[in-house]
N, C-alpha and C positions, 0 to 999 in steps of 0.2 A: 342177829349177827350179820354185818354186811361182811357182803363175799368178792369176789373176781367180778361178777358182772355187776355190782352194783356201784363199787371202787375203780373201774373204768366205763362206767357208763354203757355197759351194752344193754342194745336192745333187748328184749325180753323173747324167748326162743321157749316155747312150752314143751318140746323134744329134748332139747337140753338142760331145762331149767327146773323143772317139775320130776324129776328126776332121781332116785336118790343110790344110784348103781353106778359101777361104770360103763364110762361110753367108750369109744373110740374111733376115729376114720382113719385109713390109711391112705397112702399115696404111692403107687407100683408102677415104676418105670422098666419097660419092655421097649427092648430095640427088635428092628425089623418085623415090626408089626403091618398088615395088610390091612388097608385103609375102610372109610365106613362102617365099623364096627360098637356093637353099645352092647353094656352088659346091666342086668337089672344092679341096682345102689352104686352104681359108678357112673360119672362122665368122665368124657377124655380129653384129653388137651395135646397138642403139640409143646414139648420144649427142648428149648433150645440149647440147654446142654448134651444133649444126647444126639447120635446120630443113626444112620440105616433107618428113619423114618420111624424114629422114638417116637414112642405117646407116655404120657402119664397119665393113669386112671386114678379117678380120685374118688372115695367113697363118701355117701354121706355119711355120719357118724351113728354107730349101732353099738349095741350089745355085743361082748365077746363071742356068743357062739353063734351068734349072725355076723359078724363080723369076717370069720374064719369058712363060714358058709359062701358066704358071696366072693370071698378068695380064692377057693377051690372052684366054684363055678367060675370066675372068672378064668383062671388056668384052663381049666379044662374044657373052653368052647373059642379062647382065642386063636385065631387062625396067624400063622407068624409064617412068613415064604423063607426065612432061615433058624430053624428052632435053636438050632448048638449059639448064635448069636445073640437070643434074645438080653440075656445079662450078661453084658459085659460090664468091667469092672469102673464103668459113668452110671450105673444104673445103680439104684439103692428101693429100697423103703421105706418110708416114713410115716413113723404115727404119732396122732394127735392124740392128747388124750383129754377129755373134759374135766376142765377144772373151774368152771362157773361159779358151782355151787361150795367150794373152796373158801373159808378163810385168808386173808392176806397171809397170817402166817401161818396157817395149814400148807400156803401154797410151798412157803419161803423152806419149812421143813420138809418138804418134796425134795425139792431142789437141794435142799445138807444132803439127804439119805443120799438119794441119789452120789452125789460127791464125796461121799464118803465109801462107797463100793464100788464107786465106778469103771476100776478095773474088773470087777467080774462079770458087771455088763460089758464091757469089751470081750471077755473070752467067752459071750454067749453067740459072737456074731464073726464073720471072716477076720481073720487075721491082719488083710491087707485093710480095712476099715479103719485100721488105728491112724494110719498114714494119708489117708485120703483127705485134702484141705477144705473139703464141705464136711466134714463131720471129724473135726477138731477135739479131744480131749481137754476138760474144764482144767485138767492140771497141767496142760501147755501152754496156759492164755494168763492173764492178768484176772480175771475175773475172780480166781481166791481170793483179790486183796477187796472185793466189797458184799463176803460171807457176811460179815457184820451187820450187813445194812439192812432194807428193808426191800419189799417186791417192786416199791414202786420203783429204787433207785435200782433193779437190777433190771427190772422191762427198762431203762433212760440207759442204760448202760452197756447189754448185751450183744452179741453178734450174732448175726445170724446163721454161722458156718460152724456153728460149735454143735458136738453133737448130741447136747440137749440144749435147745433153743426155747428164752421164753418170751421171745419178741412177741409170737401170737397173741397171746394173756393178753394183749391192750388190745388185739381187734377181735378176737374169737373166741376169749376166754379158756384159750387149750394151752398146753407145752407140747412141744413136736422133742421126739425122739427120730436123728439120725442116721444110728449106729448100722441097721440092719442092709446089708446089702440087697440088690436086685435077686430075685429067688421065687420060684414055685411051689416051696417047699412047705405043707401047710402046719406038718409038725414043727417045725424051726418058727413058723408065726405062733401057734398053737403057748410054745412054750415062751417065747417072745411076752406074748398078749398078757401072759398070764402071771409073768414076773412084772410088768405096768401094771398090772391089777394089787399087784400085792403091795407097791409101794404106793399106789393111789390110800391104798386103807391103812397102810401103816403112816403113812405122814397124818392121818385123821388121829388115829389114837395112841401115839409114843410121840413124845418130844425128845431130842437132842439137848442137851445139856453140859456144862463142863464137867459137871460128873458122871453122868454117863458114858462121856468118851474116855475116861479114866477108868472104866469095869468089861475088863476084856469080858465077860461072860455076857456084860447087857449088849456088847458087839457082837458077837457071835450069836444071841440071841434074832437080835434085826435084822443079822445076816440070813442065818434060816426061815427065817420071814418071809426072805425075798426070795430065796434060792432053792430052799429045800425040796422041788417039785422037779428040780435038776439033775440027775446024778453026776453027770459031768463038773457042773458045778462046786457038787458037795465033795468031789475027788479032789476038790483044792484045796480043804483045809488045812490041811499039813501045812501050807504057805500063806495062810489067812495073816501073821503077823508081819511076812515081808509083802505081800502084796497091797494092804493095805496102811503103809507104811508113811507113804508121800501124800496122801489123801486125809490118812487121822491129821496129818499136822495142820494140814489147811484149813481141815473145818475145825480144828480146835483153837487157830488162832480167830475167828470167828466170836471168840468168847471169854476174848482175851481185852 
């Protein structure tokens, strides 16, 4: 089966490739951070959207519960001369998640599920998120009208400010998620990680269908898929048919 790195030609990466779990890196933006500092699976960078002497630490790509390890170490040995500062609302997180070993359209089916809950990933993460013009929601954009098509016209096509981006796929072979604001909080990563894991395997073994999206029960099924690990989440069923209401129709014209 040719996958993501073989259908964009990336190099061959034996950490990523030989692989058959999920992975993931993050990217953790801290304002007023105190300068020469390194933490083990991260380097740091200056950027320029941030201020008070922002860095962004970037992880290399691990396993979930190495992942959430080097997180919590990281918080807890960085040294910051205004803590209440650290996250303001220019700071986010962002994670990569490995999709190499991906089928073109295991990938494409990521990317439906995804679009088709995607407000519930919004009510995993700060409120003011939804608002913020680097982490754009797919159903404010134009990018509904090319469901239909395939990954390679969505990587020619995509934005980068949207808050699941798959511009990566053609150099890293990842999709970057967003949504998660700047935070220390390792259980809000914790449960984060762990809904990207669940849609990492569900885009592998259920396909989206126009029948499918016509059996409210096989919805709520994928829902619990992704969510059930939530209870905040699961407290939303009651609204599961208006919430996901603007979302079923996009991906349904997708198959139309």
């Amino acid at each position: 089966m040719r996958n993501v790195r073989s259908e964009f030609g990336l190099r061959h990466t034996e950490i990523l490739d030989d692989v058959g779990c999920f992975l993931a890196g993050i990217e953790c933006e801290i304002e007023s951070v105190e300068p020469d500092q390194s933490f083990n699976n991260f380097v740091s960078t200056h950027d320029g959207s941030l201020r008070n002497d922002g860095m962004e630490f970037i992880s290399r790509p691990l396993d979930r519960e190495t992942l959430i390890e080097s997180f919590q170490n990281l918080h807890a040995s960085i040294k910051l001369y205004e803590p209440e500062q650290a996250f303001s609302p220019r700071t986010s997180t962002h994670v990569h998640i490995n999709c190499r070993n991906l089928s073109l359209e295991q990938t494409r089916q990521l990317v439906l599920f995804y679009a088709l809950f995607e407000d519930f990933f919004f009510a995993m993460v700060d409120k003011d998120r939804r608002a913020n013009i680097h982490c754009v929601p797919l159903t404010e954009t134009f990018l509904p009208q090319i469901y239909k098509y395939d990954m390679i016209r969505y990587v020619k096509s995509w934005h980068k400010y949207t808050a699941l981006n798959v511009l990566p796929l053609g150099k890293l072979g990842s999709i970057e998620f967003r949504h998660l604001q700047g935070t220390k909080d390792d259980q809000l990563l914790h449960e984060w990680l762990l809904t990207l894991d669940n849609l990492w395997h569900l885009s592998q073994r259920e396909q989206i269908t126009a029948e499918a999206l016509a059996d409210e029960a096989k919805l709520k099924q994928w829902w619990r898929s992704l969510f059930g690990h939530s209870p905040r989440i699961m407290a939303l069923e009651p609204a599961f048919p208006n919430v996901i209401q603007n979302s079923l129709l996009d991906v349904k014209f997708a198959f139309v």
